[in-house]
TIKOLRO-988956 format. One record per residue (C-alpha): x, y, z. Coordinates in Angstrom, 1 decimal. Each point is the difference from the previous one (the first is absolute). Layout:
REM TIKOLRO-988956
X, Y, Z
X, Y, Z .
...
REM end
This chain:
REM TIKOLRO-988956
X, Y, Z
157.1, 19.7, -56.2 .
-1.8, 2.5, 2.5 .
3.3, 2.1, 0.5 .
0.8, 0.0, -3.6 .
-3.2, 1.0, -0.9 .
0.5, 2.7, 2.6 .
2.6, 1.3, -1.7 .
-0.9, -0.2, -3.1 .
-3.1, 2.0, 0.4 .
2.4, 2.5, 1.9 .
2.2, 0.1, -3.2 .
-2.6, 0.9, -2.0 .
-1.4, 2.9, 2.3 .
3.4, 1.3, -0.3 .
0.4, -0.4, -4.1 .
-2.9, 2.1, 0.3 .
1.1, 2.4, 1.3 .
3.2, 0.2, -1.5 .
-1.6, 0.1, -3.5 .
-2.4, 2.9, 1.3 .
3.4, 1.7, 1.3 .
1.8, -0.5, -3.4 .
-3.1, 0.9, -1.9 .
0.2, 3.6, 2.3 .
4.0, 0.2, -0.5 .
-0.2, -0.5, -3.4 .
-2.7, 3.1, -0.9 .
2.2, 2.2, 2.3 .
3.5, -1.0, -2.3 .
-2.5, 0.8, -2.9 .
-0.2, 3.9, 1.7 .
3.5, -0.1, 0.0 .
0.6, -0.9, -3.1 .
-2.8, 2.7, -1.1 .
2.0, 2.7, 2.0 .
3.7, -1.1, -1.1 .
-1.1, 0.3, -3.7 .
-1.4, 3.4, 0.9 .
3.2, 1.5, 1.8 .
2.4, -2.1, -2.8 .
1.6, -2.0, 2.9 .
1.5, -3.8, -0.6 .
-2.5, -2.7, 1.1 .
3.3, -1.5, 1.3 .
1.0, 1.0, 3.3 .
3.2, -2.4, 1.3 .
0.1, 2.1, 3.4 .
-3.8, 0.2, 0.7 .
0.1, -4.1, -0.7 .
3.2, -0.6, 2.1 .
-1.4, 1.9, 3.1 .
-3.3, -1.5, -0.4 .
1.4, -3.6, 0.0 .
2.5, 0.6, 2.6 .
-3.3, 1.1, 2.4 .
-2.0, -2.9, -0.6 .
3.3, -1.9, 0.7 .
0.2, 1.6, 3.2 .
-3.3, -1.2, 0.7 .
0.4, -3.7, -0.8 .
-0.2, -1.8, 2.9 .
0.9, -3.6, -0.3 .
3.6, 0.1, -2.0 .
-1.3, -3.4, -1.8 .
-2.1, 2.1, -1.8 .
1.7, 3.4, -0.8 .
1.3, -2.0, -3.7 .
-3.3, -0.8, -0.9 .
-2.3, 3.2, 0.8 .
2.6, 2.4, -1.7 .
0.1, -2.0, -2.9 .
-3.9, 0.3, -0.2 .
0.4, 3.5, 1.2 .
2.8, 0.4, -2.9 .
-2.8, -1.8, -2.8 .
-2.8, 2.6, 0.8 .
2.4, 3.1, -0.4 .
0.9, -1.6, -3.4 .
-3.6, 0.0, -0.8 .
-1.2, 3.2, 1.1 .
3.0, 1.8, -2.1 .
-1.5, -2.2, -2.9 .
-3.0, 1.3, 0.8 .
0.7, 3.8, 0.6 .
1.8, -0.3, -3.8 .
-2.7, -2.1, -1.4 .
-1.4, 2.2, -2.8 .
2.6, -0.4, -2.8 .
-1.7, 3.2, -1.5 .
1.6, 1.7, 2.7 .
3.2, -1.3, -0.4 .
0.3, 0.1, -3.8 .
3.0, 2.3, -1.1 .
0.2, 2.6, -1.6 .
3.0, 1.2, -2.8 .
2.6, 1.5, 1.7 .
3.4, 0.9, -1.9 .
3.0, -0.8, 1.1 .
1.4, 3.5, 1.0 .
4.0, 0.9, -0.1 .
-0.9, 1.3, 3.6 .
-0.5, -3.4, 1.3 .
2.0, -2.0, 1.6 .
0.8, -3.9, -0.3 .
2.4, -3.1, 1.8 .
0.6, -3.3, 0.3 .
1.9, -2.2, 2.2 .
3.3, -0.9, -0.1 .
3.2, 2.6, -1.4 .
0.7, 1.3, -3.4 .
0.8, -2.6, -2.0 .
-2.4, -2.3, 1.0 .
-3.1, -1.7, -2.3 .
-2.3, 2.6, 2.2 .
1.9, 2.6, -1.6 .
-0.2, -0.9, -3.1 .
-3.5, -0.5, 0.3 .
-0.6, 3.3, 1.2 .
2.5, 1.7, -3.1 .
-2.1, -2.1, -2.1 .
-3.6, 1.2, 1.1 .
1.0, 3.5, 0.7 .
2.9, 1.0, -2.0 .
3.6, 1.2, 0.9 .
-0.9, 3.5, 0.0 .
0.1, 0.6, 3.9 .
1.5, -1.7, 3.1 .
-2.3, -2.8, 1.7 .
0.0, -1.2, 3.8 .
1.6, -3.3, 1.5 .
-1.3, -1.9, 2.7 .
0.9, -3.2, 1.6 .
-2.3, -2.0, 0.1 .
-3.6, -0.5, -1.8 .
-1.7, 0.9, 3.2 .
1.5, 3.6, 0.5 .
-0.9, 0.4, -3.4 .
-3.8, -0.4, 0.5 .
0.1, 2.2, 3.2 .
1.6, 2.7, -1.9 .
-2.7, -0.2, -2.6 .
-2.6, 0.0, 3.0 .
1.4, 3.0, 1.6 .
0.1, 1.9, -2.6 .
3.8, 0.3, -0.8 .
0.0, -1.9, -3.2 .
-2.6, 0.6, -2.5 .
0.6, -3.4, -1.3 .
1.7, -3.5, 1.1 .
1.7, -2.6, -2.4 .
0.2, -3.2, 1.2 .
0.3, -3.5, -1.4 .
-2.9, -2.1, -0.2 .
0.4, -3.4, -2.2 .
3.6, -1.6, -1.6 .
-1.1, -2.0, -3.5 .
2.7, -2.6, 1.6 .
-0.6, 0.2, 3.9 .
-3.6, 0.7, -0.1 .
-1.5, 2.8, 2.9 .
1.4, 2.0, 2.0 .
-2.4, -0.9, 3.4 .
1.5, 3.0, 1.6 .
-1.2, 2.4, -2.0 .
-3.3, -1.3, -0.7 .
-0.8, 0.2, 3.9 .
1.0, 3.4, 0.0 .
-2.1, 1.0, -2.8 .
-3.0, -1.1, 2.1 .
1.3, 0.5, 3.5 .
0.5, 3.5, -0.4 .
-2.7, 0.8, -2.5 .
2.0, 1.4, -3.1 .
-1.4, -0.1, -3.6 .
2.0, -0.8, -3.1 .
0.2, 2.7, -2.6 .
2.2, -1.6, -2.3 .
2.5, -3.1, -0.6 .
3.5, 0.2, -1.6 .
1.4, -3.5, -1.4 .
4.3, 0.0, 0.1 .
2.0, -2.9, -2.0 .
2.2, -1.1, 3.3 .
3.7, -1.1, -1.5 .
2.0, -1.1, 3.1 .
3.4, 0.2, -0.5 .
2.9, -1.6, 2.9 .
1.8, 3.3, 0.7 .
4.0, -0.2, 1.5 .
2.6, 2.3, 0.3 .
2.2, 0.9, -3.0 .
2.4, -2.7, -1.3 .
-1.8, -3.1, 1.7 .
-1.1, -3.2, -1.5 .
-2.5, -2.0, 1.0 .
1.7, -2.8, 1.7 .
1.6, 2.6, 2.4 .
-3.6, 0.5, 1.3 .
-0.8, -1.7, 3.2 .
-3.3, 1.5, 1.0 .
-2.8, 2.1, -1.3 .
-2.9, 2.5, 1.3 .
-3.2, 1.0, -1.1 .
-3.5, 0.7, 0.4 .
-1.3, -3.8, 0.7 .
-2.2, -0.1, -3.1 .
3.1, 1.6, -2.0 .
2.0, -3.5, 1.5 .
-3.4, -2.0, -0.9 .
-0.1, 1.3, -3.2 .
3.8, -1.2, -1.4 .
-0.2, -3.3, 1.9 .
0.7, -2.1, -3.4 .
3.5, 2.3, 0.0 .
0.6, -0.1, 3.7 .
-0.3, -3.6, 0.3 .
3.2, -0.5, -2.4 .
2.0, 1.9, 2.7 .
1.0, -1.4, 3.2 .
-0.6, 3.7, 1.7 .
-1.9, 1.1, 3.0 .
-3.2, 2.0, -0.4 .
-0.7, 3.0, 2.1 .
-3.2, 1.4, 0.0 .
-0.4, 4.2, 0.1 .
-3.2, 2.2, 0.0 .
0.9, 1.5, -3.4 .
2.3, -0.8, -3.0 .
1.9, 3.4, -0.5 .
0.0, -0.3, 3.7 .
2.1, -3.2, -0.8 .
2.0, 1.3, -2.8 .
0.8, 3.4, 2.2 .
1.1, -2.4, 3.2 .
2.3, -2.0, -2.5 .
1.2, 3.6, -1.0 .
0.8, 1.2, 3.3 .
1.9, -3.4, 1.0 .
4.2, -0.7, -0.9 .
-1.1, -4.0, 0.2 .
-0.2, -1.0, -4.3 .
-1.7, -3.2, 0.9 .
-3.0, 1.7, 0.8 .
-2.6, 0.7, -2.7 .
-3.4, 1.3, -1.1 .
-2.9, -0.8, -2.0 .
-1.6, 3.6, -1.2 .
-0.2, 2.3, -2.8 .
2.5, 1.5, -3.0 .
-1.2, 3.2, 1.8 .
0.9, -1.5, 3.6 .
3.7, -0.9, -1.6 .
0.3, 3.6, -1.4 .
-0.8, 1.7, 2.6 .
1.9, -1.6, 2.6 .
3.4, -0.3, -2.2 .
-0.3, -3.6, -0.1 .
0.0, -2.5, -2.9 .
-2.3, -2.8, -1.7 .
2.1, -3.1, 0.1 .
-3.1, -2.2, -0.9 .
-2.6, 1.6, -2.9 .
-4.0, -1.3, 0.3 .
0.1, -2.4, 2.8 .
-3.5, -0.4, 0.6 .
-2.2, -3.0, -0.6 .
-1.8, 1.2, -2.2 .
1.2, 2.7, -3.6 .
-4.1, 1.0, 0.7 .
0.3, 1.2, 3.8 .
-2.1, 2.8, 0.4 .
-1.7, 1.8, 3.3 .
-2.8, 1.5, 0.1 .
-0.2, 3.3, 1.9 .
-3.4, 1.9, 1.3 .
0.0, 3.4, 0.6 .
-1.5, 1.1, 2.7 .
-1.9, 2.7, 1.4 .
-2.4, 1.3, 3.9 .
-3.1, 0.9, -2.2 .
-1.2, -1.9, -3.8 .
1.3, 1.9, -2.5 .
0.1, -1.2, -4.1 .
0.2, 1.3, -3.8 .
-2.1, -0.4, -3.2 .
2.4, -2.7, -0.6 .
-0.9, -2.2, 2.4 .
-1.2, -3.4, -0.9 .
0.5, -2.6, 3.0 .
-1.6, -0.1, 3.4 .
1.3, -1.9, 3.9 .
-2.7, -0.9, 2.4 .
1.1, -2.3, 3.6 .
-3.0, -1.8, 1.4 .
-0.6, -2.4, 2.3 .
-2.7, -3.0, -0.5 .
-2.5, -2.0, 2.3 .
2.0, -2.8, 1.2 .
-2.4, -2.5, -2.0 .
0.3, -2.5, -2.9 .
-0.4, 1.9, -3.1 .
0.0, 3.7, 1.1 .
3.4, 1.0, -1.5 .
-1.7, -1.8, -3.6 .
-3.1, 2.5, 0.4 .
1.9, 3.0, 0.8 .
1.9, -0.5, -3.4 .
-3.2, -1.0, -1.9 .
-1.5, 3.6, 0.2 .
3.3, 1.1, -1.8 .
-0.3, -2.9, -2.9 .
-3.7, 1.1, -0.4 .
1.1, 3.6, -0.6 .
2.5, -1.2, -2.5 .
3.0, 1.3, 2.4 .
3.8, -1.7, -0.4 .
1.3, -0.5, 3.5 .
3.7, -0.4, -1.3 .
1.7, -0.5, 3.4 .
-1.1, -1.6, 3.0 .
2.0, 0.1, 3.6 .
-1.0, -1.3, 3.6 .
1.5, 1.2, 3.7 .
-0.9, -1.3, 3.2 .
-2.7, 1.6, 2.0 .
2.3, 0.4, 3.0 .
-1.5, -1.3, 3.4 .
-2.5, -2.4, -2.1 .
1.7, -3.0, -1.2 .
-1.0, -1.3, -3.7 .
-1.5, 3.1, -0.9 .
1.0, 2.6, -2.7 .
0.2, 3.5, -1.5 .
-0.3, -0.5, -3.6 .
1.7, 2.9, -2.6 .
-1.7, -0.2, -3.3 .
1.5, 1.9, -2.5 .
-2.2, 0.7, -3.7 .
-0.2, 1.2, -3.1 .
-2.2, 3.3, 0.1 .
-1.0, 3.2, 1.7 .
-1.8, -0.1, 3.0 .
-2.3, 2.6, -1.0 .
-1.9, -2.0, -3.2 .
-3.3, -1.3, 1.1 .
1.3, -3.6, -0.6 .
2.6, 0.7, 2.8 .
-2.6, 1.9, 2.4 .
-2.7, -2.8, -0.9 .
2.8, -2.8, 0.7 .
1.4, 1.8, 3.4 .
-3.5, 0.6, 1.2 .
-1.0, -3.5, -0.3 .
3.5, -1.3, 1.3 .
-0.4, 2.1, 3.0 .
-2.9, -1.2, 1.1 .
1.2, -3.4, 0.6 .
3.4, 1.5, 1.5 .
0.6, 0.1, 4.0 .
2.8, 2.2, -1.1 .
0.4, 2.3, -3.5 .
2.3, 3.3, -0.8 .
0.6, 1.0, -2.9 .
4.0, 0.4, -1.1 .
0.4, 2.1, -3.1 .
-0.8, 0.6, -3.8 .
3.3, 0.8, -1.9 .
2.0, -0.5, -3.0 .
1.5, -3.6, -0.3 .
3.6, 0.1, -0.4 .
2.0, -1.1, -3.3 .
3.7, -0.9, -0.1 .
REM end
């Protein structure tokens, strides 16, 4: 018991000085923060954060414990950009009007549901940009080369799209708005073929996961793709007629193929939601719904508190979504998404409370709900 006792008491000498240490770091991020608010420079810094971690890697001694330190290493940079973007005041946007100057994209090619999400937000009055795949998107938004980013963030059949949702809070992007598009999959062939000539199909995999009650009455092979017009343009550019899509009347037009099966999807009320989003908060007079990702003390009841300063405020929280916390097993980000501006002193008096209680809170977006 002598030598644990040892090193006990030698544990707690050092807690205390880690504690003092944080305590230190933590007023110096606040400076930061102070200064980057000044200048108008993004509390997010991905390069300053990958150097940092890749020195203190360097430094890790015992390779038993390089895992374990950068994951704590990884937990107090989380916090400290929480805290630097603490004061919601500061943070709260202001209305900014969609300009005809501005440019938008989405991921994927014309003729995908990205497109038509982005036609149906912005109009068809001027040509938008392509990417392939979510996460060039949100690094063009970043960089300044899109003024906005259209990407997918929930299927009414499907459910989330995790993808997206860790991008949102990886790279620090806010939404400004969300766009809601009826998705009618329809199993796209070339001209003149039937559906028993069909011997396999492509698509996006939550295009194949969401016609699985048609698919399943065909003995046909499933091929996954990144996109659905990327699908319906492959089948396009191939002389095999056994191979087909799932995608879009748009898709089939566009690529000079045909629908040989109409609606195929589960469900005849498929719809995705799609957020628009955008590298500082912007919003309109319009806007009436609000997104927040926290995190919560890993304790019974602290996700039930967290909530109860909303309820007590008389706030709807009408969606709800969890992620991983990566490096920390069983814990979470949790999205809230609810009805309301975040500038009402119910909201403030609600956030305020919430945030308090929070290891981790940033503040998403206030924007106009979408309608179908």
């Amino acid at each position: 018991m002598h030598l644990l006792d040892n090193y006990r008491n030698e544990i707690d000498q050092l807690d205390d000085k880690l504690v003092e240490l944080l305590e230190r770091r933590m007023t110096i991020v606040e400076e930061i923060g102070n200064i980057k608010k000044e200048i108008g420079m993004r509390v997010y810094d991905p390069e300053r954060e990958k150097k940092l971690l890749a020195r203190l890697s360097s430094q890790i001694k015992h390779p038993d414990h390089q895992t374990r330190i950068l994951s704590i290493m990884k937990t107090i940079l989380a916090s400290s950009r929480a805290l630097q973007d603490s004061h919601l005041e500061d943070v709260l946007p202001q209305h900014f009007p969609h300009s005809e100057h501005r440019t938008a994209g989405y991921a994927g090619i014309p003729g995908s549901y990205g497109e038509t999400a982005t036609l149906k937000y912005f109009g068809h009055n001027k040509d938008y940009r392509a990417y392939a795949t979510f996460h060039e998107v949100c690094d063009a938004v970043l960089s300044g080369e899109l003024d906005y980013g259209v990407l997918p963030a929930e299927n009414s059949t499907t459910g989330a799209i995790n993808e997206v949702y860790d991008l949102i809070r990886e790279k620090d992007l806010f939404i400004t708005g969300e766009v809601l598009v009826p998705i009618v999959h329809h199993l796209i062939g070339h001209k003149g073929v039937k559906i028993e000539d069909i011997r396999e199909v492509r698509s996006h995999t939550q295009g194949l996961e969401q016609c699985t009650l048609f698919l399943n009455t065909l003995n046909i092979k499933q091929v996954p793709m990144k996109n659905t017009a990327v699908s319906v343009q492959y089948v396009a550019q191939q002389d095999d007629v056994s191979v087909a899509a799932i995608g879009s009347e748009r898709a089939a037009q566009l690529y000079g193929l045909e629908i040989i099966g109409k609606a195929i999807q589960n469900s005849a009320v498929n719809t995705t939601r799609f957020v628009i989003l955008t590298k500082t908060p912007e919003t309109s007079p319009e806007a009436d719904s609000t997104s927040m990702v926290l995190t919560t003390r890993h304790e019974a009841g602290s996700l039930y508190e967290i909530l109860g300063y909303f309820a007590q405020e008389k706030i709807n929280l009408f969606r709800i979504e969890s992620r991983p916390v990566p490096d920390r097993p069983w814990e979470y980000f949790i999205y809230l998404d609810a009805e309301g501006r975040a500038d009402t002193d119910s909201f403030l008096n609600a956030i305020d409370a919430a945030r308090k209680h929070c290891p981790y809170f940033r503040f998403l977006g206030t924007y106009k709900r979408g309608v179908i």
